[in-house]
C-alpha positions, -999 to +999 in steps of 0.1 A: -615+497-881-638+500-849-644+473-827-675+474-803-681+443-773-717+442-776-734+427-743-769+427-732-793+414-699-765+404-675-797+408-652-775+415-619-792+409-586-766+417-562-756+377-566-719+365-570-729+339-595-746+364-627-712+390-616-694+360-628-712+355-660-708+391-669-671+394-661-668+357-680-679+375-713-658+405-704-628+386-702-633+364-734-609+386-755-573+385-749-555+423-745-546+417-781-585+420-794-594+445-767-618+464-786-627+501-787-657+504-765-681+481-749-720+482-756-751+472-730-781+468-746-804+470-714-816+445-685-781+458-664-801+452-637-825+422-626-847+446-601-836+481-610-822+480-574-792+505-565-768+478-550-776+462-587-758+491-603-729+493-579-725+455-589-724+467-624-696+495-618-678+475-600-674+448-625-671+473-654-643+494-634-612+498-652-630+487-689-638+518-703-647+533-727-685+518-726-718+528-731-748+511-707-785+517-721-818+512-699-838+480-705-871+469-690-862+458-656-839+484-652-842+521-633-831+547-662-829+573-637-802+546-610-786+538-644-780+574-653-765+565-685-750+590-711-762+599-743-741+591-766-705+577-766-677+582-793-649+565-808-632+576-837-659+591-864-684+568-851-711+578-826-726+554-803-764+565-794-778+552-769-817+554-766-839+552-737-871+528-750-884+518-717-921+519-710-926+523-675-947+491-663-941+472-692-919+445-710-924+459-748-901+493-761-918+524-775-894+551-789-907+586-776-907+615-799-887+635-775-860+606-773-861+603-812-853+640-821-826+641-791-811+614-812-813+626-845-799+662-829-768+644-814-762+622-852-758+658-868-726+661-853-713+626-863-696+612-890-709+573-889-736+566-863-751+533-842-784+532-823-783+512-789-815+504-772-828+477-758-862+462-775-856+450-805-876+466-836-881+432-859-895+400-848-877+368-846-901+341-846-908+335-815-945+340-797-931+348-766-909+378-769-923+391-805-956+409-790-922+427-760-904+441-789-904+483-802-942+484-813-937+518-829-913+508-852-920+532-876-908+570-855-875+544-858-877+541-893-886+579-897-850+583-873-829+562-891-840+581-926-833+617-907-797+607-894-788+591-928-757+576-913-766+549-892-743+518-899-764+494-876-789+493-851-775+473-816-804+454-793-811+428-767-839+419-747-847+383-766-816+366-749-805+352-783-783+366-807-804+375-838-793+399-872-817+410-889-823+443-911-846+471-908-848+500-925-818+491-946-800+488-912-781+459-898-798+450-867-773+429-844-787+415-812-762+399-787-771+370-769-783+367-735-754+375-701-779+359-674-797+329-697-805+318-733-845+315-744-850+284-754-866+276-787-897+263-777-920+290-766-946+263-749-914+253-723-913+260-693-889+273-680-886+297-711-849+301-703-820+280-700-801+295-668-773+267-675-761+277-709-729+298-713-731+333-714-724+351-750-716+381-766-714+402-800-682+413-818-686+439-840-660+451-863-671+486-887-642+492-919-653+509-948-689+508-943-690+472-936-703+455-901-691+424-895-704+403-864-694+370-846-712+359-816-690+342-788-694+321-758-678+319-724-672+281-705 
């Protein structure tokens, strides 16, 4: 069995208070369920600011293995995150979606056949990237999710071993299918959207940070969503 902490849009800003919510989630599981890697899914960053990324090291120091992917606020080139990460037979991807300027994903052909270059080698394979590819219902953040969700459907067909597809971005945790691919989207580090799209604010800054647990046996994904405070 594999074990992946999935996190996503701790939004840091250099602030004591959102280090706290990240480490909060971090320290959720006791050493007993410490799992095999940890997964970002994007918005490390509230500015894209370097002193936001040494936050983020500094908090993450001594918890590897893990795995950080860009999301719209965040620098890709400050955040100069890896590739891919492995544990066991399974290969974590993670996928650079960002547009430049802009709050929606769009995955690039070049990004797409780097990915599907990299699965070759694997044995079991999950995608990481930040913009989700499926709606969930909600008018606000649909129309900021991956537009071009088809060069990912055309992916996931040419790797043939993708167990589940890992997101964030929507601050809410969501699953989903696509492509006949779990998709498994971790609630929101810095805030939780609220329901109603017409409130303002959109997000709840007050409610408890969350995260994804995701356990992979015999071809089977399995995920809880848990809170800290």
């Amino acid at each position: 069995m594999t074990t992946l902490l999935h996190l996503s849009d701790p939004h840091l800003d250099g602030s004591p208070e959102r280090a706290d919510r990240l480490r909060a989630v971090l320290d959720l599981l006791p050493p007993s369920r410490r799992p095999d890697a940890i997964v970002v899914t994007g918005d490390v960053a509230d500015t894209g600011a370097g002193h936001e990324y040494a936050q983020f090291q500094a908090v993450m120091e001594g918890r590897e293995p893990w795995l950080a992917v860009p999301g719209n606020h965040d620098s890709p080139a400050l955040l100069a995150a890896p590739a891919f990460l492995d544990v066991g037979d399974l290969r974590i991807l993670g996928l650079d979606v960002t547009v430049e300027g802009e709050d929606h994903g769009e995955l690039r052909d070049e990004v797409a056949d780097r990915a599907a270059s990299l699965a070759a080698e694997a044995g079991r394979t999950v995608l990481a990237f930040h913009q989700p590819p499926v709606r969930i219902g909600h008018t606000y953040v649909d129309p900021m999710r991956l537009l071009n969700a088809e060069v990912l459907a055309t992916l996931v067909e040419r790797i043939g071993n993708v167990e589940a597809i890992l997101c964030g971005h929507v601050h809410t945790p969501s699953a989903s299918s696509f492509a006949g691919v779990p998709v498994l989207i971790a609630p929101g580090i810095v805030s939780a959207l609220r329901l109603d799209p017409d409130q303002s604010p959109l997000t709840d800054q007050v409610h408890a940070p969350g995260m994804a647990l995701h356990r992979f046996e015999h071809g089977v994904v399995t995920t809880t969503f848990h809170y800290a405070g």
